[in-house]
N, C-alpha and C positions, 0 to 999 in steps of 0.2 A: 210424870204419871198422869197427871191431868189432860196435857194432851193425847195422850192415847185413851184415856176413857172416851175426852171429847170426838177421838176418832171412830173406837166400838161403837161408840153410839149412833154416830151416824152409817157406818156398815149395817149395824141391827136392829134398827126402825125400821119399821115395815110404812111403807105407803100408804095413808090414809088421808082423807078428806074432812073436815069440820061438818061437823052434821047438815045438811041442807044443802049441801054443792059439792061441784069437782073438784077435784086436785089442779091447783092451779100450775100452770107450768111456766118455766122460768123463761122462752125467749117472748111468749105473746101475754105474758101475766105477770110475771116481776117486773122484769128488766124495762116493760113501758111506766111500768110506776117510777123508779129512779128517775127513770128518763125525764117522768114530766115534773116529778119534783126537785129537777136540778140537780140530781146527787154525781152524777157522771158528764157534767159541763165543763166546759175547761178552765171557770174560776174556782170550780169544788174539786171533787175525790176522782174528776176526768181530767185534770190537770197532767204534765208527762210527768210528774213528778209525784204527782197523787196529794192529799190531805193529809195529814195527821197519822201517819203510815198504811193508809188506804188508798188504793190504787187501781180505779175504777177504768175500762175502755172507753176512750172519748162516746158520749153519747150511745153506749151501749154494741159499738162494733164487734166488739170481740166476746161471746155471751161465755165461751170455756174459760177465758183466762176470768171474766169477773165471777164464773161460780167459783171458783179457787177461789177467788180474792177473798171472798163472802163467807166460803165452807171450811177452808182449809188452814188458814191463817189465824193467827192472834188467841193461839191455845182453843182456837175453836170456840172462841166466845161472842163470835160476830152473832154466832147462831145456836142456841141452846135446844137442842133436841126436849131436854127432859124437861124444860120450863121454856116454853116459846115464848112468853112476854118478857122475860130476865134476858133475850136475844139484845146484842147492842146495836142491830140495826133497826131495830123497833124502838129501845128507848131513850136513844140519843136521835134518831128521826120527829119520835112526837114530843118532842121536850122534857120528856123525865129526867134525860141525864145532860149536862154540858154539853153543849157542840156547836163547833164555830160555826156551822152553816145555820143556824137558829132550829125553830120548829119547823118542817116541810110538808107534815099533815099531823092532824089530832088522833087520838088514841081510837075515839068513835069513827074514824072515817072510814069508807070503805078500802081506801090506800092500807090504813093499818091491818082490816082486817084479812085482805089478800096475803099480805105479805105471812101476818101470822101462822095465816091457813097450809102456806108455802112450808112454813117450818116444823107446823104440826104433823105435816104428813110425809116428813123426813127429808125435808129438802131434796126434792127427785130433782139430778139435774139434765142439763137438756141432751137432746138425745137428736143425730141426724132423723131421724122418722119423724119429729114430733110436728106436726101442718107448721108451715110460715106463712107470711102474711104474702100474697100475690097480688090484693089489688086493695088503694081503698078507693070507698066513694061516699064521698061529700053533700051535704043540701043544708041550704042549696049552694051552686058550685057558684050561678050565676047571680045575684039578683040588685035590682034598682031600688034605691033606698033613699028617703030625705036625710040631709045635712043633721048628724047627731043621732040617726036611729039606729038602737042595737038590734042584732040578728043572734040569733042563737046557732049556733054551726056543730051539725050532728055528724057523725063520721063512723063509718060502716066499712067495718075489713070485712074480705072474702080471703079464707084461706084455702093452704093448696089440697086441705079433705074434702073443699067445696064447701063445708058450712060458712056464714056468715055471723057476726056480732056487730053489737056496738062498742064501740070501744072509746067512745068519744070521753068517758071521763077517764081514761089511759093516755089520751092523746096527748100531743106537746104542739102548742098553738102560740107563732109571734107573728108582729105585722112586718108586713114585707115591705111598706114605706112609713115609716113613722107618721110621716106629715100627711099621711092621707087615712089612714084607719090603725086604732088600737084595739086590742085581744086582750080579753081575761085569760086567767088560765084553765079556766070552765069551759072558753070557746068562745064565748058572747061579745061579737066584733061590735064596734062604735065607729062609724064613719066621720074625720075630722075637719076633711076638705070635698071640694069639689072637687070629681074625678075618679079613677078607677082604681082603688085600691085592696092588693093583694093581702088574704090573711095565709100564711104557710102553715102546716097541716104534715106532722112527721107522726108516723107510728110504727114497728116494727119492720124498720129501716126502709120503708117508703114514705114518698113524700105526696104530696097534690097541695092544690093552690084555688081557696076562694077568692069569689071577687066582688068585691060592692060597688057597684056604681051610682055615684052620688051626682047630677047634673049640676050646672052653672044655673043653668035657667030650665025654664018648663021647655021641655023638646021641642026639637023646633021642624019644621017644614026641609025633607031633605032637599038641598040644593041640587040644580041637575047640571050635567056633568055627562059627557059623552065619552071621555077617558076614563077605563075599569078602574084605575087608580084613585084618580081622584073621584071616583063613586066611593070605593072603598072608605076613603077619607071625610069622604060629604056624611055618608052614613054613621061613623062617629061623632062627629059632630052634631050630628041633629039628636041625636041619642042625648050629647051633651048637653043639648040648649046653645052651644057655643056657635055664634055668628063668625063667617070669614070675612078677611080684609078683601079688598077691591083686589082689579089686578094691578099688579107694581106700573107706573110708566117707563120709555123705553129706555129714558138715561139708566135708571135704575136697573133694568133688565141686562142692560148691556154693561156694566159693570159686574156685578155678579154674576154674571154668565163667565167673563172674563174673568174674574178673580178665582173661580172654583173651576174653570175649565183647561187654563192655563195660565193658571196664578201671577196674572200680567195687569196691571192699571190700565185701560183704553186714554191713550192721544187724548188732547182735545180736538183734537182733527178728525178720527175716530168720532169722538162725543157726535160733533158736529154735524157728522155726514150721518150717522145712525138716526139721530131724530129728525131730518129731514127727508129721510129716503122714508115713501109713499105708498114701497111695496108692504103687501098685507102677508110676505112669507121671509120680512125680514129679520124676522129672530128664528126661525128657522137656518138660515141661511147664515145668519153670524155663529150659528152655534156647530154648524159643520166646516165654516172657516178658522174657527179655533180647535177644533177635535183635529184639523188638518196642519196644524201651526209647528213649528218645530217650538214654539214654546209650552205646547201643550208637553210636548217628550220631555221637555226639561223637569217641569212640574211633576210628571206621574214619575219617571224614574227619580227623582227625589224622593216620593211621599214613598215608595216600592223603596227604596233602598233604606228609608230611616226602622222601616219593619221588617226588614231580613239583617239588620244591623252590618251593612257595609262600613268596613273602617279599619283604618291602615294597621291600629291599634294590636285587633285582632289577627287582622289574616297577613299583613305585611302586605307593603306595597305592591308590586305585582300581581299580589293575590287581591287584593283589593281596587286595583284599576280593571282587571278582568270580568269581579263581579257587577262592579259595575257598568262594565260595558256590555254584559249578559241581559242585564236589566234593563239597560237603555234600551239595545238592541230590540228585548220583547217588548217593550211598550212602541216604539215606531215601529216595526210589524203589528201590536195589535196583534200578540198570542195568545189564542186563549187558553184562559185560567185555568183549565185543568189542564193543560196540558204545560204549562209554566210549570203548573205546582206539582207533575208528575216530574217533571226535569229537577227540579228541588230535591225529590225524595230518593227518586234512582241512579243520581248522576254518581259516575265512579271513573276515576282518575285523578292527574295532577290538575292541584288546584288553579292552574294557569292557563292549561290547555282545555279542561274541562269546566269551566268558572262555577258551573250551578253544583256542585261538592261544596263550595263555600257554605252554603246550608248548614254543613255540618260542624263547620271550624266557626261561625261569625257566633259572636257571644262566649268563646271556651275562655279557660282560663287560661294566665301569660303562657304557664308553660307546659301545658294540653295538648296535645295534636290533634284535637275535636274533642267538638259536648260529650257528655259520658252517656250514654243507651237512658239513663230515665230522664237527662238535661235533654238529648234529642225528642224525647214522647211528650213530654211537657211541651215544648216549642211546635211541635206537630199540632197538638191538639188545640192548644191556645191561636197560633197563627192561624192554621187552616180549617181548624172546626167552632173556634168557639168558644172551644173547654177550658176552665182553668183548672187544670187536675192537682198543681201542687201539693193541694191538703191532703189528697189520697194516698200520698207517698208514704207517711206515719200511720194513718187510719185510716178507715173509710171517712169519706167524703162528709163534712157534719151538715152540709146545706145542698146536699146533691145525692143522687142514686149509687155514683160511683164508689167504688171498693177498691180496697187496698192491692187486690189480686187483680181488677182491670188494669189498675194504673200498675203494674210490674207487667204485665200481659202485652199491653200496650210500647210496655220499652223494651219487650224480647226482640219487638221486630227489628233492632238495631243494638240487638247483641251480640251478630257477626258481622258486624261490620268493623273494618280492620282502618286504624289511621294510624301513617306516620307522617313525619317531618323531612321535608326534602327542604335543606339550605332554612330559611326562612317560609317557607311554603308549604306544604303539604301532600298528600296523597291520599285518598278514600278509596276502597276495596273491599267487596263482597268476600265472606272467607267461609269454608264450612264449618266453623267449629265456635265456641260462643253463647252460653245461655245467660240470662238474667233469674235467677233464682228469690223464690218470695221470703223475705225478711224473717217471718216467723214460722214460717213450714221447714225453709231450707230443699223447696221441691223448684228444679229447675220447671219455669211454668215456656209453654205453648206459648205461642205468641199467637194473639186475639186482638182486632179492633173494638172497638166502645160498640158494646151491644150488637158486635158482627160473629160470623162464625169462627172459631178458631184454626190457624192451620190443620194440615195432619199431619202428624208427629213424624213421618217418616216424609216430607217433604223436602225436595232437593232444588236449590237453586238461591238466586236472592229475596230475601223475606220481605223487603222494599218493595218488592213489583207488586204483589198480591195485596199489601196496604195500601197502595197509591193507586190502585185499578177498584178496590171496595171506597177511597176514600174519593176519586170524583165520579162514580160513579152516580147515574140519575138519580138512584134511589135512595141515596147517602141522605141521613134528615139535618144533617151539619155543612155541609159544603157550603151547598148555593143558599140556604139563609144568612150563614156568614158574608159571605159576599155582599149581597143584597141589603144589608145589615152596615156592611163597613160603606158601601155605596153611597146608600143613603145620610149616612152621618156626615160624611164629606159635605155632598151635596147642600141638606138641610139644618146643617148642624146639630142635629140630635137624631141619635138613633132609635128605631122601634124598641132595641133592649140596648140599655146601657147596665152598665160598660158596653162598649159596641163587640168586645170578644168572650163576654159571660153569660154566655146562654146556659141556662140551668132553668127546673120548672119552679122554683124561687123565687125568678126572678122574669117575670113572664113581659112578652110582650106588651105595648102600650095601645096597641093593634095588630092582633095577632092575625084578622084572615088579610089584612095589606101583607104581611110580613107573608104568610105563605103566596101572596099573589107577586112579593116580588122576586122570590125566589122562582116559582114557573116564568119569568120573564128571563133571571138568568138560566135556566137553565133550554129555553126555549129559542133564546139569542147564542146558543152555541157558544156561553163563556163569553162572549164578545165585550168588553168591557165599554170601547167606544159605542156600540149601538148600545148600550145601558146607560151610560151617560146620558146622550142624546135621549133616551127614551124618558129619564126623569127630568130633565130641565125643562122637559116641552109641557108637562103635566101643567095645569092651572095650579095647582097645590105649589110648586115652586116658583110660578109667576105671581102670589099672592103677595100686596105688600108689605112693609115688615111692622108699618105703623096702626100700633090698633083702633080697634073701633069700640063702641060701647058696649060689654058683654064678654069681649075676648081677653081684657086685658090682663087676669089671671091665667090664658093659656100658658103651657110651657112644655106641652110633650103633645099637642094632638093636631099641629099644622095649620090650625083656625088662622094662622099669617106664616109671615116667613119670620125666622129665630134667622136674629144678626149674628153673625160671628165674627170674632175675633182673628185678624190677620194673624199668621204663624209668622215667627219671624224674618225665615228667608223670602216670601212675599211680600210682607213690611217692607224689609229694606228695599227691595227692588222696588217697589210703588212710589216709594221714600225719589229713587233715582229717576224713575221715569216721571214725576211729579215735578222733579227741578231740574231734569235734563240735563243729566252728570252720569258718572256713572261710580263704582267705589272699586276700589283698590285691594283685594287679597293678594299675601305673598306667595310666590311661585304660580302665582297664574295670569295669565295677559289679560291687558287692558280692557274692561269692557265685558268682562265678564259679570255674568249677575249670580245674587247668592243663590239660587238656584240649582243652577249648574255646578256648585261646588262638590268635588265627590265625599269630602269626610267632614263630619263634625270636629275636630283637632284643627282644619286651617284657623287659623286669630282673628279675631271679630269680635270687639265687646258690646258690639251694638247686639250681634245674631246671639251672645250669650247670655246674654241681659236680658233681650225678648224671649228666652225660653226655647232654643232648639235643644234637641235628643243629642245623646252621647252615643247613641245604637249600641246600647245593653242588655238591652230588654225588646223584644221582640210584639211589641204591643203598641198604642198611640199612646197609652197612659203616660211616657218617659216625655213626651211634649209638655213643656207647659203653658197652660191655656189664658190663666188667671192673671191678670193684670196686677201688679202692685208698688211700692211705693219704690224699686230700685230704676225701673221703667219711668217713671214721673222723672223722679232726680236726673234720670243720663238725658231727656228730651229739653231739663234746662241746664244742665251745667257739662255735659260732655260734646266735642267736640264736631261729631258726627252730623248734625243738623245745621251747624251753621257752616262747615266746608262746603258741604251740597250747595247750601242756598247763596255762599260769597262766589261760586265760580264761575270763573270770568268767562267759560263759556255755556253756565246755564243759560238758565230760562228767563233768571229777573235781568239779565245782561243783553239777551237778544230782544225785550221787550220796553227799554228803557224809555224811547222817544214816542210810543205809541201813545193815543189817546187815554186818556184815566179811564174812561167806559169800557174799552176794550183790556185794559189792564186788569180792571178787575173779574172780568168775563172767563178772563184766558188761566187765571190763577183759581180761579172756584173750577171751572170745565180741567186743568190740569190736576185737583187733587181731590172734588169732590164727583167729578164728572159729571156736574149737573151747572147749568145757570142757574145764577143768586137769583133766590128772590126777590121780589121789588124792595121788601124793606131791608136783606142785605145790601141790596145793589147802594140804595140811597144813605146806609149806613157806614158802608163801606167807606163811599164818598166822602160822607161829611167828617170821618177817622181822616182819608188821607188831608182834606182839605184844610184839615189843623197841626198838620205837622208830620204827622203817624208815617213811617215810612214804608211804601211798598213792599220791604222785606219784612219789618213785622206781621204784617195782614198774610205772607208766605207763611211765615212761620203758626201762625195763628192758624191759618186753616191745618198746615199739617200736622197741629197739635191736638186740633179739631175729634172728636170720639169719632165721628162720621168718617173721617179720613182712617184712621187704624180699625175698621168695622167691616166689613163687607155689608150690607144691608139689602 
């Protein structure tokens, strides 16, 4: 009986306002209350399981099912038409009654009295017509601030009747890097470090991103700089106060150049003849002698195949010597990227004869004939744009624009696409029949790119082409920053936006007009991967050295030097071999092979699995690991791998036995740090052997050395 009164009564209220204002409406007037006071998060009533039998949409996605949740449920007591204060979402909200989430606003606050106003006037709920929010805009978006001063951050929706509000005390405000600016929940950001730190800004399902910029020091004088790039980069820096390192010397150069260009240690022969040669266009020159190396092929179809996840695992052997001979193949031609990545998305046949189909099988499960249409959209968007849509699959996106209906949109384009199983191998094939239908509609949806135009419903042919012709396309705002993006991080070890494949406006760049500058370079270089190479290594920005100077030494995202990176471990070991002039031994493949060159993660190596190589699961760098730690230390003293290298009889310490102790210790620093000892090494060195200390520990000591496992 009660729940049908509490039902009439909500039929037979009529619509009204609290004296002094409008009737509030529930997607741009309730639902940002919740929102900001945590009620629909996903440790409260947003949880998939909901609270305390309350079962709110993640952060307000879904505003039909949560007026049900609100109006319809629990005898209709969430909400009491005839007594709006006796509603339980008002006073288990302001503390009158128990509730596990605490108090989330006071009874006087304007929160409370919207909400009220909401109930007094019969809870109207929302309605397609009612304006949504189209734009906000922020102030200020940009501004320079001292270390520890707060900003007040005002935010202004335009909706789609065209009027405008504030909405800033609706709003839902966190920092977008902890360690560089904190947010009340009022808006009032506090700068915590020096540096650019983003505060994120969500209101009726839009997002934008303030930014404080706090200097190192008093701005400084911009450096000049003849390359657009590193103008780009001079000009943050001066912004910052932050001073650059010098430029690196040429042992230095030429070691890194070689490590990141073709993941190869330089001879000390090499060493040798690089610092003596006079010409003034010789790191030019070494770097189009490596871009031309059959060790560069080895290197890039490596790092290409750990992120399409080549491996026997998945696609069986066959299918997995193919793809990677697909990949090898476009890296020695030097194909460009979009047209690599159009071959990725429309190849169709046997997985043998047509290897770039593997696309669609690499990562499925044991006994899958390919990713399933949202496992393929997911891997699209992530590898080739950026996106990480995951979250979108349940809800909408809780720190992104994206919706629950892109991401199903986005995997229709590969919901006719047909796989089976041939022997241990496969088959991809365009088929016409095949929808992806959205989870809570139950309406088979059109297949749509992220924020492109949607098919036409009567379109014939394969849905592949029409995606991969919008996705490398010039104008695409995803393609070529990715690239440029993933580029760069190789190169410098840190990308403009890290994660180097999480581009969202969350999570903004670190220098946003480089980032679009480096994008117009790939897309200006025709895709061409080697003339982008080449184009960033020659910048002063990556000639800079890695050691700091007074002013810089808190950089760690703005290039004021170069960020040393961590060898991965298939160039470990190989540096590890060409350091002591050995070579190592995997089963089933001939002598003399370097880990490199190996096609799958499953060959045996505890050295390569101990340093952290990928499984090729995951379709990202993230599956690497970068981090140095205590199982690394243990296997460099107690397993066997470093002292075979260094006892064999036809290394390096064998072929150097009778030489002079000057030149012994010359040839082992230029072998593993590619640089001549300093004087006080040199003389150190000396007076270790000169007491005993044997040649092979002073080996082993340098290639224990940080400098030698570092790229610098």
């Amino acid at each position: 009986m009660g729940s049908v009164l509490a039902l009439l009564l909500l039929i037979l209220a009529s619509p009204h306002a609290d004296a002094g204002g409008a009737t509030p409406r529930f997607k741009t007037d309730v639902m940002p209350i919740l929102t900001r006071a945590g009620c629909n998060s996903g440790p409260c009533h947003g949880a998939n399981a909901g609270r305390g039998g309350f079962h709110l949409s993640l952060l307000g996605f879904d505003p039909s099912s949560d007026y049900e949740a609100m109006t319809r449920f629990v005898w209709g007591r969430r909400v009491r038409l005839d007594a709006p204060d006796e509603s339980l979402i008002l006073r288990k909200a302001s503390g009158q009654l128990s509730h596990g989430g605490g108090e989330r606003f006071a009874k006087t606050s304007p929160e409370y009295a919207v909400l009220r106003s909401w109930v007094a006037a019969g809870v109207p709920e929302p309605k397609d017509s009612d304006p949504s929010v189209t734009a906000l805009a922020i102030a200020p978006e940009r501004i320079t601030v001292a270390l520890g001063q707060s900003v007040p951050i005002k935010v202004t929706a335009t909706l789609s009747d065209g009027t405008k509000r504030d909405v800033t005390p609706q709003t839902l405000f966190s920092s977008g890097d902890g360690g560089l600016v904190e947010v009340t929940p009022q808006g009032v950001a506090k700068t915590l470090a020096p540096g650019e730190g983003p505060v994120v800004i969500r209101y009726g399902g839009k997002f934008a991103t303030a930014r404080l910029l706090t200097p190192f020091a008093p701005p400084r004088t911009l450096l000049p700089a003849t390359d657009p790039l590193d103008r780009l980069v001079n000009a943050r820096l001066a912004a910052l106060g932050l001073p650059a390192s010098p430029r690196c010397d040429d042992a230095t150069y030429l070691r890194r150049a070689s490590l990141d260009i073709a993941g190869q240690l330089p001879t000390p022969e090499s060493v040798r003849a690089f610092i003596a040669d006079p010409d003034p266009k010789k790191r030019e020159k070494l770097v189009d002698r490596l871009l031309a190396s059959p060790e560069y092929i080895d290197f890039w179809t490596q790092r290409w195949s750990d992120l399409l996840r080549s491996s026997e695992k998945t696609l069986g052997k066959k299918s997995r010597d193919a793809y990677h001979a697909f990949i090898r193949k476009s890296v020695e031609t030097n194909k460009p990227y979009d047209v690599f990545a159009t071959e990725l998305l429309t190849g169709k046949g046997d997985s043998v004869a047509v290897p770039s189909v593997n696309f669609f099988r690499a990562g499925k499960s044991e006994y899958a004939a390919s990713l399933t249409p949202l496992e393929q959209g997911e891997t699209t968007a992530q590898f080739l744009l950026g996106v990480r849509l995951q979250c979108a699959q349940c809800h909408n996106h809780p720190y992104e624009k994206w919706t629950q209906k892109q991401y199903f949109q986005l995997a229709a384009f590969y919901g006719r696409v047909e796989a089976t199983n041939k022997d241990t191998e496969g088959v991809i094939a365009p088929r016409e029949w095949g929808e992806v239908h959205h989870p809570k509609t139950g309406e088979a949806l059109t297949p749509a790119p992220l924020d492109g135009p949607a098919l036409a419903k009567d379109f014939k042919g394969d849905r592949r082409e029409p995606l991969a012709k919008w996705l490398t396309a010039p104008s695409n705002p995803f393609f070529a920053p990715l690239l440029a993006n993933r580029l760069w991080k190789y190169l410098f070890g840190r990308g403009l936006v890290e994660p180097v494949d999480d581009f969202r406006v969350t999570n903004p760049a670190t220098n946003e007009p480089l980032l679009q500058a480096l994008a117009s370079e790939v897309r200006s270089s025709g895709y061409d991967i080697k003339k982008l190479i080449r184009r960033f290594v020659l910048t002063e920005t990556y000639q800079r050295d890695s050691r700091r100077v007074p002013g810089n030494e808190r950089d760690d995202r703005y290039y004021s030097r170069f960020f040393v990176k961590r060898l991965a471990a298939e160039p470990l070991l190989d540096a590890l071999c060409t350091a002591t002039g050995t070579s190592e031994t995997f089963p089933d493949y001939p002598a003399g092979t370097k880990a490199v060159q190996l096609k799958d993660p499953a060959v045996a190596s505890l050295f390569l699995d101990t340093f952290g190589r990928p499984l090729r699961q995951a379709a990202c760098d993230c599956e690497r690991m970068t981090e140095a730690n205590l199982s690394q230390a243990l296997h460099y003293l107690n397993a066997p791998t470093i002292q075979i290298h260094l006892s064999d009889p036809k290394g390096r310490l064998a072929t150097m036995a009778n030489r002079p102790r000057k030149e012994q210790i010359e040839e082992l620093y230029l072998a593993t740090l590619s640089r001549f000892p300093t004087g006080d090494e040199a003389v150190n060195a000396a007076f270790q052997l000169a007491r005993g200390v044997a040649l092979e520990d002073l080996f082993w000591a340098l290639l224990s050395a940080r400098e030698f496992g570092f790229n610098r």
